[in-house]
ZADO-1210 file (C-alpha; in nm, 4 decimals, padded with zeros to 6 digits):
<atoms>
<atom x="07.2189" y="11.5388" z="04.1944" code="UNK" pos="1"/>
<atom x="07.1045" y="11.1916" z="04.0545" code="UNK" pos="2"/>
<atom x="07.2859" y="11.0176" z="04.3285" code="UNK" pos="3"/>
<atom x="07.0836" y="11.2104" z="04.5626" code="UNK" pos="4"/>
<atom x="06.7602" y="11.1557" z="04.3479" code="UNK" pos="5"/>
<atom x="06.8590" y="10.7632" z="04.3653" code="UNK" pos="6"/>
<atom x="06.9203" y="10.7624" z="04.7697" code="UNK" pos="7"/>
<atom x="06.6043" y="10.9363" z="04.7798" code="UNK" pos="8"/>
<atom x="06.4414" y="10.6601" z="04.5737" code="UNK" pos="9"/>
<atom x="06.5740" y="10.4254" z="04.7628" code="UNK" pos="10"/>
<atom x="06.4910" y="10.5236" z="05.1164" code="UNK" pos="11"/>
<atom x="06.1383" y="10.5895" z="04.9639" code="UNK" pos="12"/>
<atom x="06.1276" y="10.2455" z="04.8619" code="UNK" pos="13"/>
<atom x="06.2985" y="10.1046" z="05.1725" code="UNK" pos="14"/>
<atom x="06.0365" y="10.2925" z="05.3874" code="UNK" pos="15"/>
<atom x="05.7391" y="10.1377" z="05.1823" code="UNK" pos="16"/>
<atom x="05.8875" y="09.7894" z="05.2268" code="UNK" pos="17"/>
<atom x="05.9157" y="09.8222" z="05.6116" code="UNK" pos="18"/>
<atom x="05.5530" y="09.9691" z="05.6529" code="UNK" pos="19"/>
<atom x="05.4217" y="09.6771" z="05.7485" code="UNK" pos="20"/>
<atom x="05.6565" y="09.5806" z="06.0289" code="UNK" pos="21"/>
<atom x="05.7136" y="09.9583" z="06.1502" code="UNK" pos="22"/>
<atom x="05.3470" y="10.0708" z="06.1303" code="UNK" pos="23"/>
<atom x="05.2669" y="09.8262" z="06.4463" code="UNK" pos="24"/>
<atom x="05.5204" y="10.0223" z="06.6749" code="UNK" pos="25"/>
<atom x="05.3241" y="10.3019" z="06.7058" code="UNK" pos="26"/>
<atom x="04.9685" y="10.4070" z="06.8186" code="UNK" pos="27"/>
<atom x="04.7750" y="10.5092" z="06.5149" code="UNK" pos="28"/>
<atom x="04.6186" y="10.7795" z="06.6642" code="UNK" pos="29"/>
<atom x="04.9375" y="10.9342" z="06.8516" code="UNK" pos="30"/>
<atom x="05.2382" y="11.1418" z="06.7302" code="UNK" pos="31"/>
<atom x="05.5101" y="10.9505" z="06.8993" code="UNK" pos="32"/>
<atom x="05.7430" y="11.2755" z="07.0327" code="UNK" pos="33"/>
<atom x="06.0629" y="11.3370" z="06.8886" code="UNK" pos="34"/>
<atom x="06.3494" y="11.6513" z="06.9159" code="UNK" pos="35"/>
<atom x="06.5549" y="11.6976" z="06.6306" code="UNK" pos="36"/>
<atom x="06.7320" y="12.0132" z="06.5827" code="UNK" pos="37"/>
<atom x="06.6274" y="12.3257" z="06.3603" code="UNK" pos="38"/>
<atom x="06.8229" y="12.3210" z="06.0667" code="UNK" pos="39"/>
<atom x="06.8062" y="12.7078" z="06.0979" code="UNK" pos="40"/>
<atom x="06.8370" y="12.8222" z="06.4177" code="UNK" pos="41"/>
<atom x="07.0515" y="12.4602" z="06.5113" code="UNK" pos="42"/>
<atom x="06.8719" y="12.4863" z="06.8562" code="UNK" pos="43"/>
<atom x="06.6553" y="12.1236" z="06.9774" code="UNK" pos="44"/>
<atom x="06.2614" y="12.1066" z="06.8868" code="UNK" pos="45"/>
<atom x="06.0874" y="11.8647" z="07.1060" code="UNK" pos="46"/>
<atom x="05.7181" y="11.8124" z="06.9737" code="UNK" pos="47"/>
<atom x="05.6338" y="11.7620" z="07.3281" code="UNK" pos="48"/>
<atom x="05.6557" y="12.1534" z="07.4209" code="UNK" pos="49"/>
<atom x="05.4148" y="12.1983" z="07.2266" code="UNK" pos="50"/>
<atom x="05.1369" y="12.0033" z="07.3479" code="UNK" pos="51"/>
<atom x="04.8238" y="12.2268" z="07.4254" code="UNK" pos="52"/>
<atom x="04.8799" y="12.3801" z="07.0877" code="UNK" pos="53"/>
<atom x="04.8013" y="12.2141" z="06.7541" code="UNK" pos="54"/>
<atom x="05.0993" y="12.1408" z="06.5251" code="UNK" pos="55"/>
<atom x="05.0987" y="12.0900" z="06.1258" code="UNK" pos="56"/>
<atom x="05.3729" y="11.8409" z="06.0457" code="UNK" pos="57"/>
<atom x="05.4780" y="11.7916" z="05.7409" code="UNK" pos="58"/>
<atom x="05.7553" y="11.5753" z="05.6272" code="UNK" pos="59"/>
<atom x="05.8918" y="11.5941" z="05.2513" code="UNK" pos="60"/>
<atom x="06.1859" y="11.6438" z="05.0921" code="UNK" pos="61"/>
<atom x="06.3990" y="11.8599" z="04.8711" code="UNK" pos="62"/>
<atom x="06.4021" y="11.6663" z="04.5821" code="UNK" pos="63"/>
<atom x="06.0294" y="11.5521" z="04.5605" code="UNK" pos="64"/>
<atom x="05.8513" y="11.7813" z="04.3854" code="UNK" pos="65"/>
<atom x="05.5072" y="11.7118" z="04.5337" code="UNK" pos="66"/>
<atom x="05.6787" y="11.8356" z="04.8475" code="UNK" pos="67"/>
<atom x="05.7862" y="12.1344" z="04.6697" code="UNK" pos="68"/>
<atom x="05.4090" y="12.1981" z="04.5430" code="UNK" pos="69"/>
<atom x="05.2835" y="12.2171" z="04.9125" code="UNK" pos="70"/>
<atom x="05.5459" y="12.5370" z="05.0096" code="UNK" pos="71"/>
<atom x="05.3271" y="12.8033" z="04.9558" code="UNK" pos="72"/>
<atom x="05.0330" y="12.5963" z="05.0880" code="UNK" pos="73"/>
<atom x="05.2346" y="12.5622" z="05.4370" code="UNK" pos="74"/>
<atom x="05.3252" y="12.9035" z="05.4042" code="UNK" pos="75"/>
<atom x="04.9650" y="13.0574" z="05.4079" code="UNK" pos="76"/>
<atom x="04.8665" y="12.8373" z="05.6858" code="UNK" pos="77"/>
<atom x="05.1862" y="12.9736" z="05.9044" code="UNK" pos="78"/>
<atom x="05.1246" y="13.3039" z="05.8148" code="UNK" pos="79"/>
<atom x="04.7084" y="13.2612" z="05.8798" code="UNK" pos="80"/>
<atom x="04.7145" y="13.0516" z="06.1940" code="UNK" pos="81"/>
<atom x="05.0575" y="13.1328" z="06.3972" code="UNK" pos="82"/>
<atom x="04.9256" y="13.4036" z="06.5861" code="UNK" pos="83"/>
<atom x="04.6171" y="13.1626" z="06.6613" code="UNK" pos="84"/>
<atom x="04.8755" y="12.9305" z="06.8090" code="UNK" pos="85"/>
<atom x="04.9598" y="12.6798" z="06.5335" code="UNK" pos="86"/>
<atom x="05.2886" y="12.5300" z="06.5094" code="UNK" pos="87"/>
<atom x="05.4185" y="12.4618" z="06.1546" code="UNK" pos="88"/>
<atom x="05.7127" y="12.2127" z="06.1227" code="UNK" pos="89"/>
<atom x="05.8647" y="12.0771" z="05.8169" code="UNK" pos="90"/>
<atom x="06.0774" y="11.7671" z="05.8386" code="UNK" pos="91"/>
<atom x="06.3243" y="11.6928" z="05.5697" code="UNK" pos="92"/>
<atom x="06.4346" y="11.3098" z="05.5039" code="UNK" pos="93"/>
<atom x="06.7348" y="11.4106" z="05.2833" code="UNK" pos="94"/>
<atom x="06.9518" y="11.2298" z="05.4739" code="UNK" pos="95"/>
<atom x="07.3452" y="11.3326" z="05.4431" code="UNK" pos="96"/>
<atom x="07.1891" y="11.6300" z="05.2009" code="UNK" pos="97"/>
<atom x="07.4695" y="11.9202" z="05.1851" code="UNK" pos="98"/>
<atom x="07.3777" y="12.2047" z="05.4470" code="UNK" pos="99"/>
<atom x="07.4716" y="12.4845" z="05.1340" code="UNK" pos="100"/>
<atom x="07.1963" y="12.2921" z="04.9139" code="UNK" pos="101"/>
<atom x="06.9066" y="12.3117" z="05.2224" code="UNK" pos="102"/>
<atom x="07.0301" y="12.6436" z="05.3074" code="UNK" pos="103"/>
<atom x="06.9839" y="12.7407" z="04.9497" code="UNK" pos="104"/>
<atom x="06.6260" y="12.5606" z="04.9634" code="UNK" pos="105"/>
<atom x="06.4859" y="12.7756" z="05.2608" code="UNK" pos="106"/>
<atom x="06.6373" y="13.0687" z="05.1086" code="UNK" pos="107"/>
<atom x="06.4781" y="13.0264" z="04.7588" code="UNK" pos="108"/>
<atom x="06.1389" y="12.8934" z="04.8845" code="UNK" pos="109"/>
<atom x="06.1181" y="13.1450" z="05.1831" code="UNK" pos="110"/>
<atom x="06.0331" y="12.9493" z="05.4007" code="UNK" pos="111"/>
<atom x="06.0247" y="13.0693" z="05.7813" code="UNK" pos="112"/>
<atom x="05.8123" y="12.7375" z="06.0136" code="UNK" pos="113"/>
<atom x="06.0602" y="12.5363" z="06.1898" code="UNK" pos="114"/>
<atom x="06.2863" y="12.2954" z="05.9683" code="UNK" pos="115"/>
<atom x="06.3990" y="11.9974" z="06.1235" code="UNK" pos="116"/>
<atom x="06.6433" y="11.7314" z="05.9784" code="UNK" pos="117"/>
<atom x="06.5174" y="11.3458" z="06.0165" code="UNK" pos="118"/>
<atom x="06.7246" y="11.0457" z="05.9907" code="UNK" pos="119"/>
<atom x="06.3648" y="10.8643" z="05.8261" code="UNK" pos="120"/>
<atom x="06.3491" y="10.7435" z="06.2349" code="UNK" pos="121"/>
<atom x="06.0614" y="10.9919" z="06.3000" code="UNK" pos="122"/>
<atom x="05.9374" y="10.9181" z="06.0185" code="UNK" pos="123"/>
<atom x="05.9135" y="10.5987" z="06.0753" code="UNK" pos="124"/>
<atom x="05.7970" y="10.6268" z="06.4332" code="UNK" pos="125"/>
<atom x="05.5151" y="10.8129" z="06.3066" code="UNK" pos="126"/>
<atom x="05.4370" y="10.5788" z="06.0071" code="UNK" pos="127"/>
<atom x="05.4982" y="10.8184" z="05.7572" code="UNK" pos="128"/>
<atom x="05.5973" y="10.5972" z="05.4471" code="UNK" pos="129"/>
<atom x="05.5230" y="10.9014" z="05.1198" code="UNK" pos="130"/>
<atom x="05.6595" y="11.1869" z="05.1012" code="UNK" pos="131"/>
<atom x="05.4823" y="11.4372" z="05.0911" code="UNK" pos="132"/>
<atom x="05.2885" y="11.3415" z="05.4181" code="UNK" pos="133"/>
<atom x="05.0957" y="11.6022" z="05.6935" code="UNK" pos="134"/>
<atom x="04.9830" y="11.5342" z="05.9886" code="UNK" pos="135"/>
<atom x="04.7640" y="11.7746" z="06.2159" code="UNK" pos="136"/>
<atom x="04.8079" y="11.6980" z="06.5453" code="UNK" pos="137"/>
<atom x="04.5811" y="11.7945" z="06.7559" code="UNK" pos="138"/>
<atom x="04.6370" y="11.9899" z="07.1300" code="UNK" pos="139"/>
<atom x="04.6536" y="11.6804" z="07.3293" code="UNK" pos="140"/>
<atom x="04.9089" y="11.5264" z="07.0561" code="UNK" pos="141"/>
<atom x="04.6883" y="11.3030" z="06.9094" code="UNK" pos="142"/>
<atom x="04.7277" y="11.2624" z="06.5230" code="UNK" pos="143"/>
<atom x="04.3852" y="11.4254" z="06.3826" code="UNK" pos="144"/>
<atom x="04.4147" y="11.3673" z="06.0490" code="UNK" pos="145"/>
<atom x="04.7390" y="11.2253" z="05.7909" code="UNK" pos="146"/>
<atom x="04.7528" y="11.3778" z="05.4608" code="UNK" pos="147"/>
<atom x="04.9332" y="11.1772" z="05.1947" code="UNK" pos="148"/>
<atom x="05.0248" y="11.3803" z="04.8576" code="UNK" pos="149"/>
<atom x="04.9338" y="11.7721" z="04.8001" code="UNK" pos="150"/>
<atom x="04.6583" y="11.8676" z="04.9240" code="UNK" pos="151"/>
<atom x="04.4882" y="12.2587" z="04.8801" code="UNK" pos="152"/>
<atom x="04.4683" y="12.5322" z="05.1388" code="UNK" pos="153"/>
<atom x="04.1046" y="12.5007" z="05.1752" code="UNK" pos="154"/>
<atom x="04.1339" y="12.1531" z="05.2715" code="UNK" pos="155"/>
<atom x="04.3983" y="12.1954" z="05.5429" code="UNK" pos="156"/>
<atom x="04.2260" y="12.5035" z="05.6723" code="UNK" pos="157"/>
<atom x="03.9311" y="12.3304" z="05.7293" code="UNK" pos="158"/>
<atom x="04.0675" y="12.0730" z="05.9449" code="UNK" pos="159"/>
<atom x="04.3069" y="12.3128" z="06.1570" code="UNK" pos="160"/>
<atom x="04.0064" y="12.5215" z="06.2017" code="UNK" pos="161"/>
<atom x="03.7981" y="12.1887" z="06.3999" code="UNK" pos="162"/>
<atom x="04.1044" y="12.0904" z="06.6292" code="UNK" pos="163"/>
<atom x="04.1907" y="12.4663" z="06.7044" code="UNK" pos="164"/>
<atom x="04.1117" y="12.5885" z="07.0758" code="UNK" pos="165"/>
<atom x="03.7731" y="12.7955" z="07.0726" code="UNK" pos="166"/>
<atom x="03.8221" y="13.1244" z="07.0234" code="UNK" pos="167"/>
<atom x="04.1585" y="13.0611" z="06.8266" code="UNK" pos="168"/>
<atom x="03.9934" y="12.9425" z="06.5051" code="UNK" pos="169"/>
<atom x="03.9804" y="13.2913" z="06.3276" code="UNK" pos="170"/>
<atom x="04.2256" y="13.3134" z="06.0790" code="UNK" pos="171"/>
<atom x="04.4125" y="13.6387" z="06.1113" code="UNK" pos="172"/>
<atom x="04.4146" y="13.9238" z="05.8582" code="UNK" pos="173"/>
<atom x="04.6947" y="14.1444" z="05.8040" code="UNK" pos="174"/>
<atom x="04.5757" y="14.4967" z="05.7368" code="UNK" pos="175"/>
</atoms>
């Protein structure tokens, strides 16, 4: 576990060093598209089926606790906002991490959004350089707002609420 802690570290740092020279690759304002597959379901996620509908991407990782913090966060959104068409996707950086240990993970944290593996590429692609980072992407896949750190419900909600269709902003209430 503290060799994993210390590749974490390590990539953390290594993506921090290269910000500079990665962060001109990519349009600020633009998720660059990626597929990686779902760790759950093993099937391919390309980003780019689901332009026309606003995704919340949030890249983190097991062992960062921040990342951990913003679980049940994600998990009110999902279960607020799906059936208003928003697509919740959690990328996970831990690189070479054992598949019992995620599967474990999902299992303990309930977690049910899409979980995709990254090789830090996307992540770099997308100038994501902290873990944990969120970006709302808006219909027409442009990046409407990066989130660095935890950030609360309320604050998320409010900006999901602005890029979401008209008509699809109501948050829906299970009776």
């Amino acid at each position: 576990m503290a060799r994993s802690r210390l590749v974490f570290f390590l990539c953390s740092l290594a993506c921090l060093v290269l910000c500079g020279a990665v962060g001109a690759s990519a349009q600020a304002d633009e998720l660059v598209d990626f597929t990686l597959n779902d760790f759950t379901t093993r099937q391919q996620i390309s980003t780019s089926s689901f332009r026309g509908r606003v995704m919340l991407i949030i890249f983190g990782s097991i062992y960062c606790k921040p990342c951990v913090e913003m679980l049940p966060v994600v998990r009110r959104l999902r279960d607020t906002y799906e059936q208003a068409g928003l697509v919740v996707v959690g990328i996970d950086i831990d690189v070479g991490c054992d598949d019992q240990k995620i599967t474990q993970f999902i299992k303990d944290h309930q977690i049910r959004h899409l979980y995709l593996i990254d090789t830090i590429k996307v992540a770099r692609q997308n100038r994501v350089f902290t873990l944990p980072t969120t970006l709302i992407v808006n219909p027409q896949g442009g990046i409407e707002k990066r989130l660095l750190g935890v950030h609360d419900f309320e604050k998320i909600e409010g900006i999901i609420k602005k890029v979401l269709p008209e008509g699809c902003s109501k948050p829906y209430l299970p009776r």
